[in-house]
Structure formats: C-alpha cells, structure tokens
DOLOKOL-434823 format. One record per residue (C-alpha): residue number from 1; residue in three letters; x, y, z. Coordinates in Angstrom, 3 decimals. Layout:
# residues N
PT drenpa marmar       xx       yy       zz
PT    NUM    ALA        X        Y        Z
...
This chain:
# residues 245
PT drenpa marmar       xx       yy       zz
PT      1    UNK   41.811   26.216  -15.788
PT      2    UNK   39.744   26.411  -19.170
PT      3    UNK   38.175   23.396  -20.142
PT      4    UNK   37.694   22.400  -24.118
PT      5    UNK   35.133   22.710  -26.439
PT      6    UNK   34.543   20.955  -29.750
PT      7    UNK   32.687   23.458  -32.450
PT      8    UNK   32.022   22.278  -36.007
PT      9    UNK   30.539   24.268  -38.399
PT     10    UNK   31.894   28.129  -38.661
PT     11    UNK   30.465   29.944  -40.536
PT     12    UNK   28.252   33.205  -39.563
PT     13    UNK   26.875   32.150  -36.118
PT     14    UNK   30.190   29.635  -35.718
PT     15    UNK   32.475   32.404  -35.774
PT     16    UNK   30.001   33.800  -32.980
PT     17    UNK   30.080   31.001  -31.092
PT     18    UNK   33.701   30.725  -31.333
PT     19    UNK   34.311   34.408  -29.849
PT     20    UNK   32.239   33.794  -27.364
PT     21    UNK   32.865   30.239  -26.358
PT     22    UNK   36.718   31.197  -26.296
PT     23    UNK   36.133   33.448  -23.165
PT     24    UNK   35.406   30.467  -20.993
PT     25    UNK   37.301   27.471  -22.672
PT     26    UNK   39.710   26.574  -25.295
PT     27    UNK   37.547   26.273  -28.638
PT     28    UNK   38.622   23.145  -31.370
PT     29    UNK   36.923   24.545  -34.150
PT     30    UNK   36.043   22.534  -37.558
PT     31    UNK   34.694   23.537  -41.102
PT     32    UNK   35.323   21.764  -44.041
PT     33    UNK   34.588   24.645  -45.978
PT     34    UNK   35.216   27.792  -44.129
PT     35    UNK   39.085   28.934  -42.644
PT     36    UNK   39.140   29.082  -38.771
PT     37    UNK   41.709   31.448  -38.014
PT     38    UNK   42.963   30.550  -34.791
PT     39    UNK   44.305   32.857  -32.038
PT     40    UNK   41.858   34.383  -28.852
PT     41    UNK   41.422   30.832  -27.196
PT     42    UNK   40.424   29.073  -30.840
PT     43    UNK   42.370   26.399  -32.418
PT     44    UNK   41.688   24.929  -36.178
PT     45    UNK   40.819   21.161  -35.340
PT     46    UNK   40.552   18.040  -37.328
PT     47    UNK   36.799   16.588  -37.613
PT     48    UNK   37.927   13.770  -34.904
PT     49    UNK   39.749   16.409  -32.448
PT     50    UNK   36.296   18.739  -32.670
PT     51    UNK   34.021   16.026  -31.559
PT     52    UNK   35.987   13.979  -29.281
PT     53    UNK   35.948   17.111  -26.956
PT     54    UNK   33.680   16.833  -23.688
PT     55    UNK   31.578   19.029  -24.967
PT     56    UNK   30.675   19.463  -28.973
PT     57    UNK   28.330   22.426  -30.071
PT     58    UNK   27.262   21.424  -34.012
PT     59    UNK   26.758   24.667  -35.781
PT     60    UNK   25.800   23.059  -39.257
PT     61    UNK   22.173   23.897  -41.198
PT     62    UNK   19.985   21.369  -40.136
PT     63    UNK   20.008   19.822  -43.715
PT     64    UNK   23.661   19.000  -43.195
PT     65    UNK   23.082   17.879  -39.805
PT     66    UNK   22.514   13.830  -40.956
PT     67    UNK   25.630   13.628  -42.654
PT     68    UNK   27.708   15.350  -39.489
PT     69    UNK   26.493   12.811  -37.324
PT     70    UNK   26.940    9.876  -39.206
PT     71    UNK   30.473   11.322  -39.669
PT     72    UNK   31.597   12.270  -35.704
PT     73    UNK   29.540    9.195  -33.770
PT     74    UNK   33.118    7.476  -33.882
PT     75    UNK   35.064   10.245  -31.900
PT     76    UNK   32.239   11.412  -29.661
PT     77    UNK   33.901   10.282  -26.570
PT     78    UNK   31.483    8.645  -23.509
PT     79    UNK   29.707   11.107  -21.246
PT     80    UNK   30.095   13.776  -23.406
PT     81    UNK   27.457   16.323  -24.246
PT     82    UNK   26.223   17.203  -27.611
PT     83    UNK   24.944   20.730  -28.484
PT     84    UNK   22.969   21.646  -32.156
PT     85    UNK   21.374   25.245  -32.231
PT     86    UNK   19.674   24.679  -35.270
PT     87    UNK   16.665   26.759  -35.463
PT     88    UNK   14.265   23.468  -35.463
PT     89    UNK   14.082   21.411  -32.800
PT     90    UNK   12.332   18.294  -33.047
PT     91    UNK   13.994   16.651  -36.175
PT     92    UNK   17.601   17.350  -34.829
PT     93    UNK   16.664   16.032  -31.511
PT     94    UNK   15.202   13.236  -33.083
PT     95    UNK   18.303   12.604  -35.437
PT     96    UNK   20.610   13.373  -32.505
PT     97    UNK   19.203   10.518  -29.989
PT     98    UNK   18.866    7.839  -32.797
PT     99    UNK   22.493    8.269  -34.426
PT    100    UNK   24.798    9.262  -31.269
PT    101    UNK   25.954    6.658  -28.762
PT    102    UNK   23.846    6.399  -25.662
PT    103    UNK   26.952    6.978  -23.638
PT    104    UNK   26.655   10.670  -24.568
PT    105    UNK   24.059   13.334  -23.584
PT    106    UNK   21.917   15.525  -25.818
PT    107    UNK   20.528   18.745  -25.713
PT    108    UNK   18.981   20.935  -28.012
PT    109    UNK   19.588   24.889  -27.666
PT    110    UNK   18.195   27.271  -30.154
PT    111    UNK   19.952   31.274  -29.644
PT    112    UNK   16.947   33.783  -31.124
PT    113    UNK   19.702   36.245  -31.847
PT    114    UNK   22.783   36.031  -34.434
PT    115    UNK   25.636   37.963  -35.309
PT    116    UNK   24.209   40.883  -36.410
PT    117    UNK   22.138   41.635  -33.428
PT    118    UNK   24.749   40.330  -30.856
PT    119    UNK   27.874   41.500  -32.198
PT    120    UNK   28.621   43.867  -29.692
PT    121    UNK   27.189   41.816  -26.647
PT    122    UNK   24.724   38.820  -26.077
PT    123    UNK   23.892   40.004  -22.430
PT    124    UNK   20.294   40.602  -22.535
PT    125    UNK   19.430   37.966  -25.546
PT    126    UNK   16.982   34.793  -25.274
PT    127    UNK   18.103   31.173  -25.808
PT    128    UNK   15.655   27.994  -25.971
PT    129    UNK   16.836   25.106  -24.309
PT    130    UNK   15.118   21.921  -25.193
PT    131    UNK   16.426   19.007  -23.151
PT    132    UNK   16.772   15.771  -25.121
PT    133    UNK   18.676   13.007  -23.570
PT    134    UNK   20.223   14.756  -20.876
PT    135    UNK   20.940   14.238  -16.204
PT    136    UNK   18.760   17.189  -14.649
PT    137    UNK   22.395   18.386  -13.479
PT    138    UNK   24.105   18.406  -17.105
PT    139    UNK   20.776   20.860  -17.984
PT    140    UNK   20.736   22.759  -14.691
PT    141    UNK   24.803   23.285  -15.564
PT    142    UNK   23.755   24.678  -19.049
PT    143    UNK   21.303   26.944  -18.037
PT    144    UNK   23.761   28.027  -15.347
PT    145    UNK   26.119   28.821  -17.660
PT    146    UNK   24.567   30.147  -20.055
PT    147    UNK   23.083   32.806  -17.536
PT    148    UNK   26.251   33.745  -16.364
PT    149    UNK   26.839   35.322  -19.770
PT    150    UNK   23.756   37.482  -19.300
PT    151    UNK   21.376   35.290  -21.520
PT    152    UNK   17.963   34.987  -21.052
PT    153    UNK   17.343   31.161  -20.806
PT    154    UNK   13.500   29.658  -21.847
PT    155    UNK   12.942   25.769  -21.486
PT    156    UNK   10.769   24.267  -24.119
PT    157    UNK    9.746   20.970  -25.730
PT    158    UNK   10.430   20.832  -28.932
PT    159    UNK    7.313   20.204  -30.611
PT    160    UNK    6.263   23.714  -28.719
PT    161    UNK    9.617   25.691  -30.142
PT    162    UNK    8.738   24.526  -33.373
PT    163    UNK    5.073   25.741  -33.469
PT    164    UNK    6.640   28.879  -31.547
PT    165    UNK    9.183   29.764  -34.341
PT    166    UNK    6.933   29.018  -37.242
PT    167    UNK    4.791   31.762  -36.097
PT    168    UNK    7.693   33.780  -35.286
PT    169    UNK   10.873   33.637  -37.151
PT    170    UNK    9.495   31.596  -40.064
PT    171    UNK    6.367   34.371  -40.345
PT    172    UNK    9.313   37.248  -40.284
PT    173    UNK   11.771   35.267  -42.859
PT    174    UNK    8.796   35.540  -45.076
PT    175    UNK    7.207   38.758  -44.901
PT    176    UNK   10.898   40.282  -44.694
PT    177    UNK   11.733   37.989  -48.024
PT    178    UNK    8.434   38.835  -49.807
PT    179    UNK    9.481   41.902  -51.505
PT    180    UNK   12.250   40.689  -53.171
PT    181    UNK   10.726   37.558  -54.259
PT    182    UNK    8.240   39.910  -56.009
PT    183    UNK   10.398   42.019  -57.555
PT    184    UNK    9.200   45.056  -55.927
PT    185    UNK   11.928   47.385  -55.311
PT    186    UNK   12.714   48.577  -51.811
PT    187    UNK   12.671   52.326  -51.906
PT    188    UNK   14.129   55.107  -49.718
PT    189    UNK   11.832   55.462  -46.623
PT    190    UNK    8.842   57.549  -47.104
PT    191    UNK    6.700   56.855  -44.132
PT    192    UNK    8.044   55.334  -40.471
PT    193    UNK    5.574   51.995  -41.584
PT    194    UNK    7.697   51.714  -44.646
PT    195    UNK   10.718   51.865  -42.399
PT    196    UNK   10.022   49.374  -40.595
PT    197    UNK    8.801   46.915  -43.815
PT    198    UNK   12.546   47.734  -45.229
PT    199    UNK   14.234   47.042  -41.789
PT    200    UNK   12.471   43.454  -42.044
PT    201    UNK   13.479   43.046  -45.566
PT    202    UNK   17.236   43.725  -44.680
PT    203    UNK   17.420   41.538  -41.657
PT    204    UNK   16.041   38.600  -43.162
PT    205    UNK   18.218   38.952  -46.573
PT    206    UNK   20.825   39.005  -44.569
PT    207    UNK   20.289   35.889  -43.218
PT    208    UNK   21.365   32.754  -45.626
PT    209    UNK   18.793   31.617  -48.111
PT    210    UNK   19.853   27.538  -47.386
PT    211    UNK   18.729   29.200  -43.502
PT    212    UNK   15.207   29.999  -44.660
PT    213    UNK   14.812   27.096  -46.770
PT    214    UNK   15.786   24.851  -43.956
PT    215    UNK   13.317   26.229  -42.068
PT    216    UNK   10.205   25.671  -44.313
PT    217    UNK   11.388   22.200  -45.147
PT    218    UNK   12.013   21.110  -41.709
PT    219    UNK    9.746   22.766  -39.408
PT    220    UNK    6.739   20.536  -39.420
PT    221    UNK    4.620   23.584  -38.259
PT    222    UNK    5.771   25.461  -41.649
PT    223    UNK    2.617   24.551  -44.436
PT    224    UNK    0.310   25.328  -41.721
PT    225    UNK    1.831   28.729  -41.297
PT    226    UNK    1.663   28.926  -45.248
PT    227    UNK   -1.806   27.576  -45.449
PT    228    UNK   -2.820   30.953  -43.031
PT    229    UNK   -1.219   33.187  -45.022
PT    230    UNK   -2.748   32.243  -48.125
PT    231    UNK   -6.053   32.191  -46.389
PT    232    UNK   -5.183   36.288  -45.134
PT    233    UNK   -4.356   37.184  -48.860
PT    234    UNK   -7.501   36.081  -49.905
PT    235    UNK   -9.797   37.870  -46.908
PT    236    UNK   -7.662   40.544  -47.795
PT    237    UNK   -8.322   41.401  -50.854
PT    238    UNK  -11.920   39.925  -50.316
PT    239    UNK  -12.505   42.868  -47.563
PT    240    UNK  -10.630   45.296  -50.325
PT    241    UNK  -13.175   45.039  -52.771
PT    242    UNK  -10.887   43.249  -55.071
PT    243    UNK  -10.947   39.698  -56.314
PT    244    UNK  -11.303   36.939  -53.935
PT    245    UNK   -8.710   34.392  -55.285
C-alpha cells in the first residue's frame, strides 16, 4: 500500500520530484504559483493537506524558505519528517530546527543533479544527505530508500556541503554565467575547449537566475570563493604581461 507524501513547491525540480516520488507513494503537491496537474500518483493539495503529510519534501528557493515555514508549522503533524533540498545547507537546517515543532524530524538532502540531467533516469546520480534533527533509523530509512532508486547517497555536515558546493556548483554557475554577463557572444564551436566553455554556459543559463543568486547570498562560503577568483584574474593577467589590476 503507497504511503503519502507532502511536496510544496513545483516548479522545475518539483515537477521532478513529483514523477519520481509518485512511483513509491501518493504525492499532495502545492504551489501557489505554478499548476500541478494531477494524474500518475499526484494530487493538487491545499498548503495544510501538503504539510500535514508524514512526510513533507519543501522544494522552494531557499530565499522563500522563511516564509514557507512560518506558514506550514501549524499542519506539520507530530513525528513527521521534514525534507528541503535546497542547494545550501546550513541556513535551511538552521531555519528548519528553530521554526518547526520539536515533535517533527529534520533532514537536509541536497540532489547534485536536476531535470535536465535526470530526465530520463536518476539511477546512477549523487544526493547529500545532511542529518539535522533526525533518529539514526529515520536517516538509515532515507538513505535506504533513496538507494533503492539507484542514487548514490554521500553523508555530510553541512558546514562541509557548503564549502563543498561553493567550490563546485557555485564556481560552475559562475564561470558558465560569465559570458553572458559580459556580453560576449557565444559562437558556433571552433575548437573542442570552446565546446566545452559553451556546454557550461548553457547548463548554467538554464538554471534559474533567483537559483544562482540564492546561492551567492546564502552560502556563507560564497565571497571567499569570489575573493579567489578575483585574486586568479589578477595573477592572470599579471603572468600575461598585461596589467596587474
């Protein structure tokens, strides 16, 4: 018998969720904004029927992730188990534990894939867990499941995901974003190198620009990642023979 699973927020990686989630349980699915078409195991919910489900994945940008809170700790029912996969860690965790009853558990889970590269399948794709206010047993049941589905399943603390996807995701949201930024026009491919710098570009302008500002405001790790980047541009042109600031 399928059990039930509250998901609010669905927009790009919702709607991913959703498909997914729908497989193994009966999805109540919430966006103020965005239809949820409903068929395949998902029903449109009300705010209060999304998070009064046992378990309640919130698929919201981390700068909307306050307001959701303050808005669902009245229906989270006791003992149930709270889910954000927002690509920062600490701050939601943080939020998550202060704002939420004590009667429910917490876990942070971060999926380093989205729609676009899991469409087809997410066997074979990563996911951070980052255990916040969670049993052993509720986490060992998460990464359980989550395996099942063919995922590749990392533990991490949060501060160390957050350092970890400054220097990862934030680095390539940047480098892929810089182009554009700089009005420099992304040409047909002329060498494989140039391939590759237009592949980056498309992925990450692909991706939401409230994603990649979310990122640099809310990833403490994100100035320092800045600050070293700066630094390269000028040893770079320093070792070019061109000016040094």
């Amino acid at each position: 018998m399928k059990g039930n699973v509250g998901l609010i927020g669905y927009g790009r990686f919702g709607r991913l969720a959703a498909r997914y989630c729908a497989r193994e349980a009966r999805v109540h699915a919430y966006d103020p904004d965005a239809r949820v078409t409903g068929g395949g195991g998902i029903r449109r919910a009300t705010l209060a029927g999304a998070a009064s489900q046992p378990v309640v994945i919130l698929a919201v940008p981390i700068s909307e992730l306050r307001g959701v809170l303050r808005s669902i700790r009245r229906f989270v029912r006791p003992g149930a188990l709270i889910i954000d996969v927002c690509s920062v860690k600490v701050l939601p965790l943080a939020w998550m534990k202060e704002m939420l009853p004590r009667s429910v558990s917490v876990i942070g889970m971060h999926p380093l894939f989205g729609p676009d590269s899991a469409g087809e399948s997410i066997r074979g794709h990563r996911v951070v867990l980052c255990p916040g206010r969670a049993e052993p047993s509720i986490v060992a049941g998460v990464r359980k499941r989550l395996r099942a589905a063919g995922l590749l399943v990392q533990e991490m603390e949060p501060s160390v995901h957050d350092r970890f996807m400054a220097e990862t995701l934030l680095l390539a949201q940047y480098l892929g974003r810089l182009p554009s930024a700089s009005r420099i026009p992304l040409r047909a491919a002329s060498t494989p190198s140039y391939s590759l710098v237009r592949d980056l570009a498309g992925v990450a302008l692909n991706d939401s620009a409230q994603l990649f500002r979310d990122m640099w405001r809310y990833n403490p790790h994100g100035k320092a990642v800045l600050r070293k980047l700066e630094s390269g541009h000028r040893l770079l042109l320093k070792r070019a023979g061109g000016i040094s600031r």
